[in-house]
C-alpha positions as CSV (number, residue, x, y, z in Angstrom):
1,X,0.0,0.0,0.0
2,X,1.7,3.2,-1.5
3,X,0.5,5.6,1.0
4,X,3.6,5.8,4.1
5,X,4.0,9.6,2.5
6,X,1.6,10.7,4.7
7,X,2.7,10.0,7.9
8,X,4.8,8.0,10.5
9,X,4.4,4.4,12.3
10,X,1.7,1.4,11.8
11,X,-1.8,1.7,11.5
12,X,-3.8,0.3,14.8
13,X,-5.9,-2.6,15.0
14,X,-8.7,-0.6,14.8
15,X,-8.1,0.8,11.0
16,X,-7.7,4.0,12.0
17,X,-4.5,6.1,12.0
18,X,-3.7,8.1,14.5
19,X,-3.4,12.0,13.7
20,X,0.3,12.5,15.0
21,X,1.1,15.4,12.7
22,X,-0.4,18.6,11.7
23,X,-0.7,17.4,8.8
24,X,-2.1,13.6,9.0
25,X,-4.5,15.7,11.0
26,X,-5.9,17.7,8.2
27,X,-6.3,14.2,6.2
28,X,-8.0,12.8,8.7
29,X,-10.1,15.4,8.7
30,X,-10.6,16.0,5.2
31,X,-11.5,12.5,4.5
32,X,-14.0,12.5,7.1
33,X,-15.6,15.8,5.9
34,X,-16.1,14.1,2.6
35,X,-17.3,10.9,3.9
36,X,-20.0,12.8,5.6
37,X,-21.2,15.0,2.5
38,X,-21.7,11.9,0.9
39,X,-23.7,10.4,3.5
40,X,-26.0,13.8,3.8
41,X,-25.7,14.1,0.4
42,X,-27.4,10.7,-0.3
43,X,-29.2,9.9,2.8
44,X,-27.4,6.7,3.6
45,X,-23.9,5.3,4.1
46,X,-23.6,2.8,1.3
47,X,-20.9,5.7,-0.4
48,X,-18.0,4.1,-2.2
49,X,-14.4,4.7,-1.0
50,X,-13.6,5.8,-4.3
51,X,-16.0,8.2,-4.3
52,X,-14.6,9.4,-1.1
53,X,-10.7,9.3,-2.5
54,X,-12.2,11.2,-5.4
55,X,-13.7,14.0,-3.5
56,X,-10.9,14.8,-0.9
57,X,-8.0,14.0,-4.6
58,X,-6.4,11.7,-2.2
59,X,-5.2,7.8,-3.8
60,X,-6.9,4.6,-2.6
61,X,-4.1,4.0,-0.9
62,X,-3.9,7.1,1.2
63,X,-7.6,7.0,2.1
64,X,-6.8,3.4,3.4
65,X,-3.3,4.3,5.5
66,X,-5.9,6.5,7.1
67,X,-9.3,4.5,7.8
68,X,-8.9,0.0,7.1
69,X,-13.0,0.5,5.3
70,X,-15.8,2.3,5.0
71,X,-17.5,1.0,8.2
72,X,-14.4,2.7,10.3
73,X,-14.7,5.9,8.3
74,X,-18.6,5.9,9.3
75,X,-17.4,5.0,12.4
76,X,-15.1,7.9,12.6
77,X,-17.8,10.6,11.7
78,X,-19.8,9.2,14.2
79,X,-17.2,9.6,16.6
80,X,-16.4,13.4,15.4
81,X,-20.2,14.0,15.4
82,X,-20.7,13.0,19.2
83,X,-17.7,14.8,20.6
84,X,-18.6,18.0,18.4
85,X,-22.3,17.7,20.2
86,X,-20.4,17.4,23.3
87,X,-18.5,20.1,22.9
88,X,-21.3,22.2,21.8
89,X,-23.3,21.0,24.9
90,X,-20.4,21.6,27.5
91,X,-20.3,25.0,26.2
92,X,-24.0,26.1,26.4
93,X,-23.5,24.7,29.6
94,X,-20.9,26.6,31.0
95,X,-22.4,30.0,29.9
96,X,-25.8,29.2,30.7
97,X,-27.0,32.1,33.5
98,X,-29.9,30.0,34.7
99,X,-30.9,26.4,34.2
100,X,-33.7,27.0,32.5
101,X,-31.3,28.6,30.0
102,X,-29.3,25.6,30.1
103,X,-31.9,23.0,29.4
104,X,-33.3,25.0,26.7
105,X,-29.7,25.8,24.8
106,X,-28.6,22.2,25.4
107,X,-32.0,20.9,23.7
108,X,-31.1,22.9,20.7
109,X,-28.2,21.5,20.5
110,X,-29.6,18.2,20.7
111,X,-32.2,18.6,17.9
112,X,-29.3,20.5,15.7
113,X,-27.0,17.6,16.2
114,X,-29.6,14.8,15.5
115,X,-31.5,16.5,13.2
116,X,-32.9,13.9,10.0
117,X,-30.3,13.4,7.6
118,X,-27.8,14.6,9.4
119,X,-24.2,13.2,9.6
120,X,-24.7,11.7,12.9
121,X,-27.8,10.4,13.1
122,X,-27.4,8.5,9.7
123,X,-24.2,7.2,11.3
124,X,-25.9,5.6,13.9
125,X,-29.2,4.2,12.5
126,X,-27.2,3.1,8.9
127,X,-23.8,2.3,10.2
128,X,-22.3,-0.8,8.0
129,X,-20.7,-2.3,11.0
130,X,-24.0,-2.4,13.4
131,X,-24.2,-6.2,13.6
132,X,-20.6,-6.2,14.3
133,X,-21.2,-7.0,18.2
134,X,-21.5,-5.3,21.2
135,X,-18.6,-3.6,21.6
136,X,-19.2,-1.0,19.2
137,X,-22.7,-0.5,20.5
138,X,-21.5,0.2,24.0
139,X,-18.7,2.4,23.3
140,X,-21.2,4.4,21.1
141,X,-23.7,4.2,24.2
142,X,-20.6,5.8,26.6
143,X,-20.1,8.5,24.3
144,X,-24.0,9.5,24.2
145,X,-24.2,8.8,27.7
146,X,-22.2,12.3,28.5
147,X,-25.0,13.9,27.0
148,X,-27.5,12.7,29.4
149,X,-25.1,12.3,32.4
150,X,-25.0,16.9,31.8
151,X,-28.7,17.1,31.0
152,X,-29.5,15.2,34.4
153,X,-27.0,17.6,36.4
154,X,-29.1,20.8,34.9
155,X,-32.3,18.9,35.6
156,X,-30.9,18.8,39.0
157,X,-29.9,22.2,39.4
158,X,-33.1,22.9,38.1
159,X,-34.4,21.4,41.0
160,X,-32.5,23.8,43.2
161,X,-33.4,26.8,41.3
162,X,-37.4,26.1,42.0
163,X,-38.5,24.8,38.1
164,X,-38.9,21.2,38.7
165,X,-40.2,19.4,41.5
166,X,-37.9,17.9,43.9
167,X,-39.5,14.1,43.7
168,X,-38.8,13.8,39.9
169,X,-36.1,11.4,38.9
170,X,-33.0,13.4,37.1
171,X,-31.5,10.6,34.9
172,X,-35.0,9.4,33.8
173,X,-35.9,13.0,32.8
174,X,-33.0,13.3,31.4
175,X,-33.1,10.0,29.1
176,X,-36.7,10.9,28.3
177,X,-35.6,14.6,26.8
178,X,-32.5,12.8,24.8
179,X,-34.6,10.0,23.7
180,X,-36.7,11.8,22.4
181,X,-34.1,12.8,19.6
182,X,-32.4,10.0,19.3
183,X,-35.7,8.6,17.8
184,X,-37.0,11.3,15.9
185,X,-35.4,10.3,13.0
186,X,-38.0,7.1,12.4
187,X,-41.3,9.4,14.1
188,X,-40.5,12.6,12.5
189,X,-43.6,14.2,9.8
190,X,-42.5,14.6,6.5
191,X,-40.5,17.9,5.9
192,X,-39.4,18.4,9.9
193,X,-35.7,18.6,10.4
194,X,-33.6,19.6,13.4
195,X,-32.9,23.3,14.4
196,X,-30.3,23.7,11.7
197,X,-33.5,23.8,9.3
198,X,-33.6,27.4,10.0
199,X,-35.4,27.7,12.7
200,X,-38.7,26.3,11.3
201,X,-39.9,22.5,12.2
202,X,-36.3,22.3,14.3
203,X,-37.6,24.8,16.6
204,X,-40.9,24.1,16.7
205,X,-40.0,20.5,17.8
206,X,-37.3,22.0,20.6
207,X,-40.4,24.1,22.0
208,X,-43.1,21.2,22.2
209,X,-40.1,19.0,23.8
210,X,-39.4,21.5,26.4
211,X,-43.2,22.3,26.9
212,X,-43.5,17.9,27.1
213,X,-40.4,17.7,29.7
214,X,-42.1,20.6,32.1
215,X,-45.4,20.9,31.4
216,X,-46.7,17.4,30.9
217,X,-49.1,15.6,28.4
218,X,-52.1,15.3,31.3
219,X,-54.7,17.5,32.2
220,X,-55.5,18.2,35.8
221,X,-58.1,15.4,35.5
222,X,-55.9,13.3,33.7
223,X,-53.2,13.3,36.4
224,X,-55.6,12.5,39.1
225,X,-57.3,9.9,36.7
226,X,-53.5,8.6,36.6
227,X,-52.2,9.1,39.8
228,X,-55.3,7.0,41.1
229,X,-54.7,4.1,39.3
230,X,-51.3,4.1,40.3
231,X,-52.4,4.2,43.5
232,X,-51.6,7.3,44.5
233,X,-47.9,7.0,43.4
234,X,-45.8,10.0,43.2
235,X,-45.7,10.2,39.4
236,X,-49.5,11.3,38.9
237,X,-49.3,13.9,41.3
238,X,-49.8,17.5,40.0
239,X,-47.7,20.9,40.6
């Protein structure tokens, strides 16, 4: 394989070269860029590595020092997808004045990041290698489980700050938000993307979310309906 001009050492087990130099760096990068216009471009990730080679004017060869197939490459914007949504999340986060502020810039975030057709979300429900085991699944599930583990610690310290009530179970909030879309791509109406869209259906969808996770579904009636044929259980109970 002709390609050792562009860096140093032995590719890993995993088929994906490490970026030691600035400048293996920017290949890694610009493969992966391409890769993912491809898969937006198409809606899927049954792209070629050809066509990818073509795109970035890189050899075979070079595309393959870099990423062993096309399931590591989809691996790899998947990777770069959820650590950019981290990222993104961490940083609403951190400047956030309020929880409610918080929650409300981190779901954006969310639907942006997820949004139908997007790079990450075709990643995860097309990816070539899904069958591959288990391993994959749960270091995917780690990496996405950052995202909940910093939406439950604002759901938390919206607890503190008087905006939800102190009985309601962080994490499970938390999942329930997230879930919601991490799934959207199979429930979504025809036309509705994430908040990258412009602002239209992806905001539109971050409101009713948000209005879902602190408002509720049930009326008055409904949660005393519920909350009796729970037995009186906690989760019925209104405001």
């Amino acid at each position: 394989m002709a390609a050792g001009h562009e860096g140093a050492g032995t590719r890993p087990a995993n088929g994906r070269q490490g970026a030691r130099t600035p400048k293996s760096a920017a290949t890694r990068e610009k493969i992966m860029r391409a890769a993912a216009e491809l898969m937006v471009e198409r809606g899927d990730v049954e792209f070629q590595m050809g066509e990818v080679s073509a795109r970035c004017g890189l050899s075979k060869g070079s595309l393959y020092y870099y990423f062993a197939d096309r399931s590591a490459l989809v691996r790899a914007v998947f990777d770069r997808s959820v650590d950019d949504l981290v990222g993104e999340v961490e940083a609403v986060v951190a400047s956030a004045p309020s929880a409610a502020a918080s929650i409300l810039g981190l779901v954006r975030a969310l639907a942006d990041a997820v949004r139908p057709g997007g790079p990450l979300m075709l990643a995860m429900v097309n990816r070539p290698e899904r069958a591959a085991g288990a391993a994959a699944g749960l270091v995917e599930e780690s990496r996405l489980s950052r995202v909940v583990d910093i939406l439950t610690a604002q759901v938390e310290r919206a607890k503190g700050e008087g905006l939800v009530r102190p009985e309601i179970n962080g994490r499970l909030a938390a999942a329930a938000v997230a879930g919601a879309f991490l799934v959207f791509e199979h429930v979504a109406p025809a036309g509705a993307g994430g908040a990258g869209d412009g602002g239209g259906a992806g905001e539109v969808l971050v409101r009713e979310v948000v209005d879902l996770a602190f408002a509720g579904m049930g009326t008055e009636r409904g949660r005393a309906l519920l909350s009796e044929a729970l037995g009186g259980a906690g989760a019925g109970q209104a405001s």
